[in-house]
VEXZARO-250131 format. One line per field, with one value per residue (C-alpha): residue number from 0; residue in one letter; x, y, z. Coordinates in Angstrom, 1 decimal. Example, Ala and Ser with C-alpha at 12.3 -4.5 7.8 and 13.67 -1.06 7.14 Angstrom:
<atoms>
gugu c(0:1)
fikol c(A:S)
u c(12.3:13.7)
v c(-4.5:-1.1)
w c(7.8:7.1)
</atoms>
This chain:
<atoms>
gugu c(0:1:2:3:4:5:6:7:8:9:10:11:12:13:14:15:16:17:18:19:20:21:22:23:24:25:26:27:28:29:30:31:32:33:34:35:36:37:38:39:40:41:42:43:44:45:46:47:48:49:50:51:52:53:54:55:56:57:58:59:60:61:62:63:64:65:66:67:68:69:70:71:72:73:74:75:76:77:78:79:80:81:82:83:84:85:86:87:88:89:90:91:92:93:94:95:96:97:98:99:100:101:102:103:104:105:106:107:108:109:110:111:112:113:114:115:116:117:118:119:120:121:122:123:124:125:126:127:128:129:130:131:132:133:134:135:136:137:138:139:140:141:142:143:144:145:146:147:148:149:150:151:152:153:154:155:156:157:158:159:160:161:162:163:164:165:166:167:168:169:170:171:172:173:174:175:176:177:178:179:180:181:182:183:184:185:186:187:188:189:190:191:192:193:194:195:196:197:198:199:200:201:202:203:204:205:206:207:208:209:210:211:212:213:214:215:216:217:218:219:220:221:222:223:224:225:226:227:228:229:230:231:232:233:234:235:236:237:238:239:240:241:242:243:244:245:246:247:248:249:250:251:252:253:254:255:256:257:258:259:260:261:262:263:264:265:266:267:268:269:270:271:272:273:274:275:276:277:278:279:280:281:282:283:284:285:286:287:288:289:290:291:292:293:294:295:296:297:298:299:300:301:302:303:304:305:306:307:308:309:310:311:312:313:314:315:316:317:318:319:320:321:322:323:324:325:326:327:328:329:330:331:332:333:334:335:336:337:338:339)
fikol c(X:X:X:X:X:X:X:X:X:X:X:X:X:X:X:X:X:X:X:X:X:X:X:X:X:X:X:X:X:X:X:X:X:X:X:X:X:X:X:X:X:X:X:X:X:X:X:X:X:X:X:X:X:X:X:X:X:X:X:X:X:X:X:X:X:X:X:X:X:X:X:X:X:X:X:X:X:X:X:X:X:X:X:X:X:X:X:X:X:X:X:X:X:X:X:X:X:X:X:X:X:X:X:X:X:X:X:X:X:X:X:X:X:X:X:X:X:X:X:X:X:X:X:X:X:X:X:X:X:X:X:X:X:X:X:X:X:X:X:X:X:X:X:X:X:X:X:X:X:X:X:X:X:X:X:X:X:X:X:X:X:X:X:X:X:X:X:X:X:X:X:X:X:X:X:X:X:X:X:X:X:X:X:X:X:X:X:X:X:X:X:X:X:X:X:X:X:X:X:X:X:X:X:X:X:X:X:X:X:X:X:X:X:X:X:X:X:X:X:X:X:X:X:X:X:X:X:X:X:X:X:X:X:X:X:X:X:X:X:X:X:X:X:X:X:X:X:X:X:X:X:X:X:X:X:X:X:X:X:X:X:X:X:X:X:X:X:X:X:X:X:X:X:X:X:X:X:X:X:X:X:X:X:X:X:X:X:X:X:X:X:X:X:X:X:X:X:X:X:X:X:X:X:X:X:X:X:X:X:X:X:X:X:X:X:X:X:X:X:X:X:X:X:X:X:X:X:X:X:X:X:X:X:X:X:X:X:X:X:X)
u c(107.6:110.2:112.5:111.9:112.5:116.1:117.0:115.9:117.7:120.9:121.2:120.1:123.6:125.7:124.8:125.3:128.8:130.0:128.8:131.4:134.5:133.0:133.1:136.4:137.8:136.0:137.6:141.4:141.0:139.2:135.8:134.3:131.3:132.9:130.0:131.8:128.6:125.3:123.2:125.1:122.7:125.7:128.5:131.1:133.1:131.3:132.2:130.8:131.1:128.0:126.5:129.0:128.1:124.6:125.6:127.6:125.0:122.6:124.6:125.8:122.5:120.8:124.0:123.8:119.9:118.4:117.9:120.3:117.8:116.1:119.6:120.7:117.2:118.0:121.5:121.0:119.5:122.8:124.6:123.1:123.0:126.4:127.3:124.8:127.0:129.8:128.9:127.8:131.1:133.2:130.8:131.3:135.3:136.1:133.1:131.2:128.8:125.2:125.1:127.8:125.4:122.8:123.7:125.4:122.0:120.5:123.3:122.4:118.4:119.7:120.7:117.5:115.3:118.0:117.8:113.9:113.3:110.7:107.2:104.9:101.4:101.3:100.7:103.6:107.1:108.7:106.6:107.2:110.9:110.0:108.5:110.7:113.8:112.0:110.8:114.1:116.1:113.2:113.4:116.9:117.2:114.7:115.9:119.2:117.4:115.6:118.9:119.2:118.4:119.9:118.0:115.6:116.5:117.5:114.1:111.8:114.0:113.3:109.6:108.6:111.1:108.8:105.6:106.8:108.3:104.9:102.9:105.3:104.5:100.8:101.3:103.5:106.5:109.3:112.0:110.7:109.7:113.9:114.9:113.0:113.8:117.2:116.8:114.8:117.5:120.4:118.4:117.6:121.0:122.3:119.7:121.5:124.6:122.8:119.6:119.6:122.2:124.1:127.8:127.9:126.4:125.4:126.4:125.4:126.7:124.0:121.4:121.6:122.5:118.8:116.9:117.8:116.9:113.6:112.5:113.7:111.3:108.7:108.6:108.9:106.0:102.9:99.3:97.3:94.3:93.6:94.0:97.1:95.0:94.8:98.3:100.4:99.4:101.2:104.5:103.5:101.8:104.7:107.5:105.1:106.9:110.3:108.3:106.5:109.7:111.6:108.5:108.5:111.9:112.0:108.9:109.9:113.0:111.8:109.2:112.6:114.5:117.1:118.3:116.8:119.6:122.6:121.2:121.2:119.5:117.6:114.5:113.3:109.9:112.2:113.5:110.1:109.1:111.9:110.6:107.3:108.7:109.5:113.0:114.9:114.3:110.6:110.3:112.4:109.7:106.8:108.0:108.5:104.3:103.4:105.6:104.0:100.3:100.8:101.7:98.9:97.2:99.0:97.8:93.5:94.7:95.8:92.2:90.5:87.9:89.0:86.5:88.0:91.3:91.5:89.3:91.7:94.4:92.9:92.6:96.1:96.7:94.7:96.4:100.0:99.1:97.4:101.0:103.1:101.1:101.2:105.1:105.7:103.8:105.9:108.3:111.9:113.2:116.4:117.0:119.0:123.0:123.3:126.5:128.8)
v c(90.0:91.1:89.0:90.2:93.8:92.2:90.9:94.6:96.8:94.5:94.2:98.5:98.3:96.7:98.2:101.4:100.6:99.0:100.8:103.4:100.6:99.5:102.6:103.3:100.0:100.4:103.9:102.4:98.9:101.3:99.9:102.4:103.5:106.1:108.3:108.1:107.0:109.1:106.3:107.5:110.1:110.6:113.1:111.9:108.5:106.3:103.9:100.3:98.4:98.9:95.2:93.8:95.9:94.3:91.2:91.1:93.0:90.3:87.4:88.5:89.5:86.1:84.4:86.5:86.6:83.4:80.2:77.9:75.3:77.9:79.0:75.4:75.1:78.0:76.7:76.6:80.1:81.1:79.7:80.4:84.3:83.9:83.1:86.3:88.4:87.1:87.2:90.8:91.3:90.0:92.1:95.5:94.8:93.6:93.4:90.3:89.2:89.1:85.5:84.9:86.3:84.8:81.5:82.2:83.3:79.8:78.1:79.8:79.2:75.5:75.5:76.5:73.7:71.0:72.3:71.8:75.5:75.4:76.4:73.6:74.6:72.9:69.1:68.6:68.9:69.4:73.0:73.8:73.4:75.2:78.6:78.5:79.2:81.3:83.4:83.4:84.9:87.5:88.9:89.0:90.6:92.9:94.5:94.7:96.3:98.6:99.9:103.2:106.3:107.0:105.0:103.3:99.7:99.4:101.5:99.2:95.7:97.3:98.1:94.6:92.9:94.4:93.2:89.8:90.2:91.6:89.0:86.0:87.0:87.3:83.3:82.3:81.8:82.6:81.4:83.7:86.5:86.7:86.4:89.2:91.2:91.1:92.1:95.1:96.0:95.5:97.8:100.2:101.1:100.8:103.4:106.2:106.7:105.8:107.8:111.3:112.0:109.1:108.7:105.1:102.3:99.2:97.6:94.0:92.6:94.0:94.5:90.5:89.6:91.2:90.2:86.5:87.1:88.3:85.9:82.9:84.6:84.6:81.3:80.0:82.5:79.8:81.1:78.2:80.3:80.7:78.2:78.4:79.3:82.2:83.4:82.7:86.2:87.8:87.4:88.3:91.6:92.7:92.4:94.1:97.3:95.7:92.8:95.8:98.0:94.9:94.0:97.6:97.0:94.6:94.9:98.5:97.5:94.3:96.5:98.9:96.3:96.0:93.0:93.5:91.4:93.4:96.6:99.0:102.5:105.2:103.6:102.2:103.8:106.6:107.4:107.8:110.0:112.5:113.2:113.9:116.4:114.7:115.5:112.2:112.4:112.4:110.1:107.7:108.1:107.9:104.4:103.8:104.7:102.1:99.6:100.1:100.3:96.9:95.6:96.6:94.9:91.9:92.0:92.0:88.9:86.9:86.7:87.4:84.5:83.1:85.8:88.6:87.4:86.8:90.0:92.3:90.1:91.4:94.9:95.3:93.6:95.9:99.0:97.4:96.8:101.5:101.8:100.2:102.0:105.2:104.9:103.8:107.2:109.2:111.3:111.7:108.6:108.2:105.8:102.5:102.4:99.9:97.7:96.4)
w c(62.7:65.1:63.6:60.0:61.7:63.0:59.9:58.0:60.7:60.3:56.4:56.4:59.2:57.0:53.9:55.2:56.8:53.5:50.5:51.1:51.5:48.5:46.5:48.0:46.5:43.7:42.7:44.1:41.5:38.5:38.9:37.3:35.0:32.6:30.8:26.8:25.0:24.5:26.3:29.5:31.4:34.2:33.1:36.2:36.6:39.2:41.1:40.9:43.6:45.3:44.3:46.5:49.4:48.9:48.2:52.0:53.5:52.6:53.4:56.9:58.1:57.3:58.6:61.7:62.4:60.0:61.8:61.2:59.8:57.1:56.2:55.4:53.0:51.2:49.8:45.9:46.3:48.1:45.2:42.6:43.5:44.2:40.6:39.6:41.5:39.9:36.9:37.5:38.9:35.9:33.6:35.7:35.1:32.0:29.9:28.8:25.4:26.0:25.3:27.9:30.5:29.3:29.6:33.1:34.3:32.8:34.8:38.0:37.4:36.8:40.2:41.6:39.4:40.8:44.4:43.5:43.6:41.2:39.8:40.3:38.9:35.7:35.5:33.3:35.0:31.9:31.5:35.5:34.5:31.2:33.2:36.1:33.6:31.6:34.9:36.5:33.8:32.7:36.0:36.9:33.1:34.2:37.2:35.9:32.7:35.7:36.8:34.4:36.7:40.3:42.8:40.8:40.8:44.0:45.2:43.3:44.2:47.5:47.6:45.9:48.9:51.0:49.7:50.1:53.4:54.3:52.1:54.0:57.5:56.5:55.5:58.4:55.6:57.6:55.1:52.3:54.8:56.1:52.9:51.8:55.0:54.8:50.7:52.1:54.2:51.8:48.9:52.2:52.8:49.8:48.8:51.2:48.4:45.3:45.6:43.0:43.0:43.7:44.4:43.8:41.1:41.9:38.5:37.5:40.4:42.2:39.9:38.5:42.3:43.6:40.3:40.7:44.8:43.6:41.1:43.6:46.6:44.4:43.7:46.7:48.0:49.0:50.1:52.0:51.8:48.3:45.3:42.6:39.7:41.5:43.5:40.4:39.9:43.0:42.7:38.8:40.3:43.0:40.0:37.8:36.9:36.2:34.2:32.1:31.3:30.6:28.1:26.8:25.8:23.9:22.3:21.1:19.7:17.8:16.6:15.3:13.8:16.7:18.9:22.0:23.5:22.5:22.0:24.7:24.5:26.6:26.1:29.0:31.4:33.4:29.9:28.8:31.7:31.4:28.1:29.3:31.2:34.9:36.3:37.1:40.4:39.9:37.3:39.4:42.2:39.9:39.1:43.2:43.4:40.5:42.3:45.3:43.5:41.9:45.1:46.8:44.4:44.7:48.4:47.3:44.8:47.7:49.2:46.1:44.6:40.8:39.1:40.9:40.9:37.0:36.8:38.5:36.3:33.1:34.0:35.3:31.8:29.8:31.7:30.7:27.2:26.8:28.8:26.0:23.4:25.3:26.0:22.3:21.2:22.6:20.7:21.2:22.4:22.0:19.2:20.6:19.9:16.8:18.0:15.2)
</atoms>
């Protein structure tokens, strides 16, 4: 646990030291998120460049606190969130199809499945290989999704890197606990500038960078004590909120008649809030409380029995499903940009 603290006060360190180099840089190269379309809720240029202060932040402190032997397992993850954040990166600058990302984010969750960071609950590998792509992608997609109000994604990324951080010491796990503890850290000081009101974006870089983190984490997350049939649900549980906006999403604008790939819009949860009469700020930290809620939950299911386990399961389900209806009966929500 001391350790895990190490690796947390180091990444907070050098996220806070770098984020404002990298919105300096950012503003000097014209990285910069201009507000000229309606979906836009921010009426200033701001700087991008923040995903690469997490990115560093991240990197260093593992390099600088990890144990040389745990680094050297964690390669493909390395690389493969490498490519994220440059693929964010590329996206932030100059702009790239939905399809291109997509199937950079299948490249880097290719990488994990040949570095044999995989799911491995089903009997047939072909499915294991099936769900690990399919989970990887949703859930970088999803916190990238996430990242739509000051703070928000990078709180949330934070508060479920702390679950597992938490959840891995609880299973003796170090690689998973310092790769979560330095995450927590990165999303920690990175949180100082973007928090309402920010002065600085994350962009893709950062957003795809910690979703890919996330999703790999929660693979590798093992619990000795309790039975898969049950535990799959964990890592399900901590990512819940970014797993239920992202399903929102897409559901709502299938139901519309849009691409939910290529069609962006202010209809996500924190959207949804706002119209319900939250300020930003509090919506934003109304989202941090069901994070936190789910993965609290998360924490019963890990010594829970299969009835309880699936039971809990089912209930969280049935509260996600009366969300999406609620959120979908909600009037005012701004109709999705069509894109030629």
């Amino acid at each position: 646990m001391i350790t895990y603290l190490l690796i947390v006060a180091a990444s907070l360190a050098f996220a806070v030291g770098m984020t404002p180099v990298a919105r300096l840089v950012a503003s000097r190269l014209g990285i910069v998120d201009h507000p000229t379309t309606a979906r836009k809720i921010h009426v200033h240029p701001m700087p991008y460049l923040g995903g690469a202060a997490i990115y560093l932040a991240f990197v260093l402190a593992l390099l600088l606190l990890g144990d040389r032997f745990y680094v050297n397992q964690v390669v493909g993850i390395f690389i493969g969130a490498t490519l994220m954040s440059l693929l964010g990166l590329w996206d932030d600058r100059l702009g790239l199809s939905p399809y291109v990302k997509l199937a950079g984010h299948l490249v880097a969750a290719a990488i994990l499945v040949l570095t044999d960071v995989r799911i491995g609950i089903l009997r047939i590998p072909i499915l294991n290989v099936g769900v690990t792509l399919l989970w990887i992608v949703w859930i970088t997609n999803s916190i990238n999704l996430l990242d739509n109000m000051d703070g928000l994604a990078g709180g949330v990324a934070g508060i479920s890197a702390a679950f597992f951080a938490l959840l891995a010491a609880q299973s003796g796990q170090y690689l998973v606990g310092a790769l979560a503890a330095a995450l927590l850290g990165a999303c920690l000081g990175f949180l100082v500038y973007n928090f309402n009101p920010a002065s600085i974006f994350m962009g893709d870089s950062g957003a795809l960078f910690l979703g890919f983190v996330l999703a790999a984490v929660g693979i590798k997350m093992r619990f000795p004590d309790n039975v898969d049939i049950v535990t799959w649900m964990v890592p399900v549980l901590v990512l819940g909120l970014p797993i239920f906006d992202t399903t929102l999403v897409f559901f709502s604008r299938l139901r519309r008649g849009l691409n939910p790939l290529t069609t962006p819009g202010k209809d996500h949860v924190s959207h949804r809030l706002v119209l319900l009469g939250y300020t930003r700020r509090e919506a934003v930290l109304i989202c941090y409380f069901i994070a936190s809620a789910l993965g609290a939950i998360a924490f019963f299911v890990t010594k829970a029995s299969v009835v309880q386990g699936y039971v809990v399961g089912a209930l969280v389900a049935l509260v996600g499903f009366w969300g999406i209806w609620r959120m979908e009966r909600i009037r005012g929500v701004y109709e999705p940009e069509r894109k030629n």
